[in-house]
N, C-alpha and C positions, 0 to 999 in steps of 0.2 A: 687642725685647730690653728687659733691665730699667733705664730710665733714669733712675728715683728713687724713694728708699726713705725713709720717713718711719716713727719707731716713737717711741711717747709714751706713759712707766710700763709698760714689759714689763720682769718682774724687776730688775733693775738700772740697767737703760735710762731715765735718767729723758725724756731726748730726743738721738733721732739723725733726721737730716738729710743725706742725702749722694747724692750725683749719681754714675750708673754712666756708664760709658765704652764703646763698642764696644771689640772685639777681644779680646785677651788683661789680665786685670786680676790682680795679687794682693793676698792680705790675709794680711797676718805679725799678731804680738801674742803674749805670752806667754799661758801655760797658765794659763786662769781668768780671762784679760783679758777674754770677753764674745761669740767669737767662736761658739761653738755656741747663743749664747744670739741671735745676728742668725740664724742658720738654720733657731734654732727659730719664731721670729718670722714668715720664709718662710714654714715651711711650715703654720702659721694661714693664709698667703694661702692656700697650697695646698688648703685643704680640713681641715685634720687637727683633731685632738681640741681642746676648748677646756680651757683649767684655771684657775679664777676666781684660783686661789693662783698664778697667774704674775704676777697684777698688782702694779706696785711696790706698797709698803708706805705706807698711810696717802692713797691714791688712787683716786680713785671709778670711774675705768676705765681698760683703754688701749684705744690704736690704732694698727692697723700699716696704712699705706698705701703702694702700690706703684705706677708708673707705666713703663707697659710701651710700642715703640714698635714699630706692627705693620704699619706704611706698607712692608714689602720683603718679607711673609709670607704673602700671600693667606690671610687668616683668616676675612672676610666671611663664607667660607658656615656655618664653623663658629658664630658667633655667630647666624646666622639661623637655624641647627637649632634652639639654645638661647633662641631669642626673644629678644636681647639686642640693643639697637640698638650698631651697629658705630660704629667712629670708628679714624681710621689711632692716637692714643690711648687706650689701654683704664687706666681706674684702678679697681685691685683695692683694698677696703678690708674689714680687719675689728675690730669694735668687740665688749670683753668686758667686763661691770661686775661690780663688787666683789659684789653678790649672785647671779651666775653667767648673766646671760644672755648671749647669744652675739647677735653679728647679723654682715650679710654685704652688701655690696653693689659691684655692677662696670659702670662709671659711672653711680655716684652711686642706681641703681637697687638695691632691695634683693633677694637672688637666695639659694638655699639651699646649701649645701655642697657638693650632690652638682653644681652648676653650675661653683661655684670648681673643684672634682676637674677635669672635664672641660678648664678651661680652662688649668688649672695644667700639664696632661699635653699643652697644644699649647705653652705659653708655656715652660716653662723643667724643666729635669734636675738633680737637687739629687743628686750623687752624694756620701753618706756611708761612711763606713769599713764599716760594717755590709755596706750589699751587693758587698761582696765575696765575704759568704756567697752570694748570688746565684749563683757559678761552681757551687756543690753540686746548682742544682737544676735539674729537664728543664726546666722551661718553659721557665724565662730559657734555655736555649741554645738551644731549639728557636723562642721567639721572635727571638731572633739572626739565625737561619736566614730565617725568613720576612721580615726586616725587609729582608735583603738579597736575600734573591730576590723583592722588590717583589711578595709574593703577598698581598699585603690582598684585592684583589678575588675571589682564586679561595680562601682561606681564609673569608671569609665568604658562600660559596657553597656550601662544604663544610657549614660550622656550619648554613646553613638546611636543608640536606638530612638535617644530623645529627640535628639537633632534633626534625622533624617523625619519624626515624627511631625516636628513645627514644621519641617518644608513643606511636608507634604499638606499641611492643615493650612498653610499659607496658598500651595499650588492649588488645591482646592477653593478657597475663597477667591483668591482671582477668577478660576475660570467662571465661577458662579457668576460673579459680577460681570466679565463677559459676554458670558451666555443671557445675563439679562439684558445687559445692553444690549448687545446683537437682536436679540428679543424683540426688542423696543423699534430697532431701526431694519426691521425683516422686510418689510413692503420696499422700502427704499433702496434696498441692498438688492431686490429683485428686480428693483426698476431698473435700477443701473446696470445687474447681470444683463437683463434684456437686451438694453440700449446697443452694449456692446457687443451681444452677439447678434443681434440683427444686423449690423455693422456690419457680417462679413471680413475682418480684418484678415489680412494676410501678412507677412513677412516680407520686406522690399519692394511692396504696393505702392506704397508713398514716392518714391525714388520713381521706378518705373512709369507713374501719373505724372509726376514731377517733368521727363523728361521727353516725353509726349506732349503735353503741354504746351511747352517750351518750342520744338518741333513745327505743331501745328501754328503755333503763333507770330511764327516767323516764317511759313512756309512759301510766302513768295520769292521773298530774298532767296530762298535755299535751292528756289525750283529758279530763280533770275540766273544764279550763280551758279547752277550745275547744266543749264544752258550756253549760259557762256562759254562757262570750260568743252562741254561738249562738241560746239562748234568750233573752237580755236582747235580743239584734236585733230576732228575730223567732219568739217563741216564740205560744203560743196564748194566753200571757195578754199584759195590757196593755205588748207589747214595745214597744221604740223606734221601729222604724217602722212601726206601728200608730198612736201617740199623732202621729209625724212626720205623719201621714200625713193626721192628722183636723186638725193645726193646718194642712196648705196648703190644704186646702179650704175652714177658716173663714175665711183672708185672701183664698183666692179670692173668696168670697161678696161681701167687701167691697169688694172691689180697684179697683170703680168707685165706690165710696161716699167713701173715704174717701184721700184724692192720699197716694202712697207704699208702701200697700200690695201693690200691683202687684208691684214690688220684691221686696220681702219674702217676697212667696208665690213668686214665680222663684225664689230665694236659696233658699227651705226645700224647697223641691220636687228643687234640685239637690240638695239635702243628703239628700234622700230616695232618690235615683238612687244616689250613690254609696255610700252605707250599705246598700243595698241591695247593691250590688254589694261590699259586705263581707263580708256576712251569707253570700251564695252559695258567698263563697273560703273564709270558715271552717266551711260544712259542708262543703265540699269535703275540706278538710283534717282534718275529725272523720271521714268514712268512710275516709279512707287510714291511720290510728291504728289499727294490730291488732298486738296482743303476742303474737310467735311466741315459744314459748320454745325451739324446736330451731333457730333463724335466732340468737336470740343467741347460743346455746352455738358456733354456728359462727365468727359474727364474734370471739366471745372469745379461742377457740383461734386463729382464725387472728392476730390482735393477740399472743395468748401467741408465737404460733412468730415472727412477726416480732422484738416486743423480745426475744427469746433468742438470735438472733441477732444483733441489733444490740451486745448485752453481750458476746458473744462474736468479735464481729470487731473488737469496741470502734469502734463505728460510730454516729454521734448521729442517723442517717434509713435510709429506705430508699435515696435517692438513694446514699446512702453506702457504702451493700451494694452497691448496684450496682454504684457505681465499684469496689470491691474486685474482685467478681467479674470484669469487664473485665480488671483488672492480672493476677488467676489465670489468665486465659484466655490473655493475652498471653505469661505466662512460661511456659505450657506450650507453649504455640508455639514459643518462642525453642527450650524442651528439645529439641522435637519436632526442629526445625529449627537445632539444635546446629550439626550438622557443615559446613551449607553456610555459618553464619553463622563458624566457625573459619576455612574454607576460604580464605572473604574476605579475613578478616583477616589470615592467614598469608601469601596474596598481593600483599597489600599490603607487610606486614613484609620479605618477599623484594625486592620489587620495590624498595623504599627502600633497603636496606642495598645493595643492586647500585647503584643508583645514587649513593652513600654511596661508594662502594669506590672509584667512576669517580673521582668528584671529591675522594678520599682521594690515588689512585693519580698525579691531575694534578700535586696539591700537593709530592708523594714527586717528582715528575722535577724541579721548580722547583728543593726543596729539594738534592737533589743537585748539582745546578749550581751552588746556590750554595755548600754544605758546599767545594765547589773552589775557588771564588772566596775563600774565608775563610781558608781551608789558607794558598794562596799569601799574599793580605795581610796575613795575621797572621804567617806566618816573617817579609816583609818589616819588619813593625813593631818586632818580637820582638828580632832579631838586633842593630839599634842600641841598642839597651836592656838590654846587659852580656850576653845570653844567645845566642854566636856560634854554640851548637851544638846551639839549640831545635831541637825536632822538633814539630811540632802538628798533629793531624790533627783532623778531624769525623767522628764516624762516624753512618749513618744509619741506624736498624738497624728492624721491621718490630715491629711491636704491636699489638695487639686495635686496634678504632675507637674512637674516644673523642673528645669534645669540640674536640681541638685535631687530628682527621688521626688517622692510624695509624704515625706515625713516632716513633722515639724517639733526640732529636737529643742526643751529645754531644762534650762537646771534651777529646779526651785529648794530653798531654802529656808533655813531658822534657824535661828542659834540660842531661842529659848523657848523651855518648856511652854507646852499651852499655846504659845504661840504658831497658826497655821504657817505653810509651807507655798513660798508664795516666789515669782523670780524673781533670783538674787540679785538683779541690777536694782528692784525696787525695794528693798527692804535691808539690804548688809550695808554698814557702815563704811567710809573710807580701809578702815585697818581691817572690817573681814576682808572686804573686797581683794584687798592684798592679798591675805593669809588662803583666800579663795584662790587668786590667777596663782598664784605661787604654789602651791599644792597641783593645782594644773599640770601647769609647766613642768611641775618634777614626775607628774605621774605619765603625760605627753614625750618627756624626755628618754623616760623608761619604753617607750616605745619607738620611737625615733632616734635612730645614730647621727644625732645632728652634732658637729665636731665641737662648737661652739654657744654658747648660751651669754648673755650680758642681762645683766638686769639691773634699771637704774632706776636707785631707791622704790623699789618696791616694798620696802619697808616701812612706807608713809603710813602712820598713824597705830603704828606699834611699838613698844618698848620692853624693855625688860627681860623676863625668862621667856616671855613668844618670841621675843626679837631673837634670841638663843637659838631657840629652837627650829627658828626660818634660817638662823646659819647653819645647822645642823643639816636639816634638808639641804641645803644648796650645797657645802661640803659632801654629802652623800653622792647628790647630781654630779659631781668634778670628778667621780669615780667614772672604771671602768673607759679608761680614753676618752675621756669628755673633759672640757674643759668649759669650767662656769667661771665668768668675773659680774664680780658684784660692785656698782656704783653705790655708798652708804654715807651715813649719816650717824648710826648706832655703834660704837662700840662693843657693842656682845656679837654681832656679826661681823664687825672690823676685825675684832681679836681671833676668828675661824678660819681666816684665809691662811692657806698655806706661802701664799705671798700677799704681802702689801703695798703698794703702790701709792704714793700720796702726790696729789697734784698742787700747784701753789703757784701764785705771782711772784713776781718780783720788778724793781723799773730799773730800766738799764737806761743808756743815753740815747737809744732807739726807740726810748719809749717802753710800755705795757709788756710783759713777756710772761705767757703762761709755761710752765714747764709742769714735769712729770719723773718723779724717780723711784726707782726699789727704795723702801727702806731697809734699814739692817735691822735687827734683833733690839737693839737698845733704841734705835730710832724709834722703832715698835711702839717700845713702851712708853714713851716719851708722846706718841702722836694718840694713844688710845688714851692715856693721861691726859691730856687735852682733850681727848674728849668728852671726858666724863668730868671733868673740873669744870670748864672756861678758859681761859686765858691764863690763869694762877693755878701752877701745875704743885698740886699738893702732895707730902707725904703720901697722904692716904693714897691720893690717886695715884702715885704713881704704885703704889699697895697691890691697891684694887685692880693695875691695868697689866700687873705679871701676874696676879690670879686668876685674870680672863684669860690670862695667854698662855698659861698653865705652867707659869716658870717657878711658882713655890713648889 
């Protein structure tokens, strides 16, 4: 639960400091004293939008820190999901500066928004006037439903069967549409198979024509210039190893005359061998030099039909055509082989969506059960709360599959006799509406160890002995290690809280400055006097405001 709030330059806030309390708390203060602007504050810890223009005026940042007590909550595993080291203290902090950056951290470690979300949604319930509108919509009632037939487990069993359900109803309408198009373009996809395999293509064809090509297109030069060389070797006039040949005989001659020689005539005599063995590979290679002119015109063309193709399949090789051809081959296969490939997949889509139904149909008997269970505790709730002659029912009624089940859970209402039973978004007034979420909430609470609850004025358009009675429930709710604070307006529920809180202005030389303090026991009476007076705090009221507080 929330056991300290610190908040330093948020709008008006130059600093507030204040220690929360288990059980039931309230916070009174007039209109524009500061108190939507401590929940806007909250709900930064929560996760929610940053806005550089919240920061007081002429201040380089704030910060809202929060100290949460988690020692009676089993939360361990939720922090170990989110990689966060645990501690029975968890401190949420958020930092915004005057040039707009945002930062976030829970103890002390830096963590992203979507982590705060997660943790805000175990730690604490910020109920504002607004979801009220909440009673208009399926989900919220149908999450109502499920919270109290404890169906977590067998709802997120539904959803992974759901899931994989839409893929496959997705995978299927693709290949549909495929398979028609393919359909559509089957002549053309065969032409083109053809094309390519008539082709012939092979693997380093291209390269090997290429270099041939090339070869015969220069073959003069090549047969000019392996003539050359061959007659410089070893031609009939004074070639090279000729002249080689007459210099190892003259150092032979000498080779005992003259120390080193020896050497020398080895050394030239090698050079004679392997120039020799030059001479041989380049006539070798002048008798293989013949200019066919009907071998080029073939290698042309066939180089012609390859790049024309490669321009046309916009392909930069032959390896490339290939691959192409392969994929033509494969999508006629698939054409070919259409219906066994639908067959599958229809089988599949059947098989999921049955077993989609199963664990649809699970979740439908929970919620029934519990639709009863809500009937009865919500008359119970209802009836102390000015409305002796509520009617409320859940109805559960059957709809397509969808993401949350196939039920379509709502809560219809009356609150006078003869009067049919119709939903309550369209029919209860402002102040049932309230006395509606509020009974909710207590009976949601009771199911949920949620550490924290706030509720600001939800006591819009009630007064009196209801307004009593809605502190009565909220005090109940503060039981059992929970901790409820109430944002009000009423003193019949001001005067219930086990702590009081009163927020207020005041102007300093800085300007505007909202603050926030415990009251004491005579402050008490003095603030719930005021509020049942106006401004001129009377005898009576101050009577009336230890009668509510039970000090006669």
């Amino acid at each position: 639960m929330l056991t300290h709030l610190n908040i330093r330059n948020f709008t008006i806030i130059e600093e507030l400091d204040i220690d929360f309390r288990p059980g039931f708390s309230v916070i009174t203060g007039e209109t524009g004293a500061g108190k939507s602007i401590i929940l806007g504050a909250i709900a930064l810890l929560a996760g929610g939008r940053a806005d550089s223009k919240s920061i007081r005026p002429r201040a380089d940042k704030c910060v809202i820190e929060a100290r949460f007590d988690l020692s009676k909550y089993d939360l361990k595993p939720l922090f170990e999901e989110n990689d966060i080291d645990y501690d029975d203290e968890c401190i949420i902090r958020r930092e915004l500066t005057a040039a707009g950056k945002s930062r976030a951290f829970v103890n002390d470690t830096p963590a992203p928004l979507t982590t705060l979300r997660t943790l805000a949604g175990n730690l604490l319930d910020v109920h504002s006037q607004h979801q009220n509108l909440l009673l208009a919509k399926d989900d919220f009632q149908l999450s109502v439903a499920d919270i109290i037939a404890g169906s977590k487990a067998e709802r997120d069993a539904y959803q992974e069967v759901y899931s994989r359900y839409r893929n496959a109803v997705k995978d299927l309408e693709k290949t549909c549409e495929e398979i028609a198009a393919n359909s559509r373009n089957r002549d053309f996809l065969q032409f083109q198979c053809d094309e390519l395999s008539t082709a012939a293509l092979r693997e380093g064809e291209q390269e090997e024509l290429e270099t041939r090509s090339n070869t015969m297109r220069h073959a003069e030069d090549i047969k000019s210039a392996l003539y050359t060389a061959a007659q410089s070797l070893n031609g009939e006039a004074q070639s090279v190893l000729q002249n080689l040949k007459t210099a190892v005989g003259s150092l032979e001659k000498i080779q005992s005359l003259l120390p080193g020689t020896q050497e020398l005539a080895q050394r030239a005599n090698s050079c004679h061998i392997e120039l020799k063995d030059i001479a041989q590979e380049v006539e070798a290679e002048l008798e293989k030099v013949d200019f066919d002119p009907s071998e080029q015109e073939a290698v042309d063309n066939r180089l012609d039909k390859l790049y024309s193709l490669q321009q046309k399949y916009h392909a930069a090789n032959v390896e490339e055509l290939i691959g192409i051809y392969e994929k033509l081959r494969k999508e006629l296969g698939d054409i070919d082989n259409s219906d066994g490939v639908l067959e599958e997949k229809e089988a599949l889509v059947a098989s999921l969506r049955t077993e989609a139904e199963k664990k649809a149909a699970a979740l439908h008997k929970l919620r029934l059960s519990a639709a009863k269970k809500i009937e009865k505790e919500m008359l119970t709730r209802l009836k102390p709360l000015g409305l002796p002659n509520v009617r409320f029912s859940v109805s559960v009624e059957d709809k397509e599959l969808s993401s949350d089940g196939a039920d379509r859970v709502s809560f219809l209402f009356s609150a006078n006799p003869g009067t049919p039973m119709q939903p309550v978004s369209q029919v209860a007034s402002g102040g049932e509406i309230a006395r509606v979420m509020l009974a909710l909430k207590a009976m949601i609470s009771g199911a949920v160890k949620l550490p924290t609850i706030i509720f600001d004025e939800i006591d819009t358009g009630v007064s009196g002995k209801i307004a009593q009675q809605m502190g009565i429930i909220m005090k109940e709710m503060g039981q059992a290690d929970r901790q409820v604070i109430s944002i009000t307006h009423l003193p019949q529920i001001a005067a219930m809280g086990s702590v009081h809180y009163k927020v207020f202005k005041e102007q300093t030389a800085a300007g505007t400055n909202s603050r926030m303090q415990m009251l004491t026991a005579e402050e008490r009476v003095s603030e719930i006097a005021q509020m049942l007076s106006g401004s001129e705090i009377s005898e009576a009221a101050i009577s009336n405001a230890k009668e509510l507080l039970g000090m006669k």
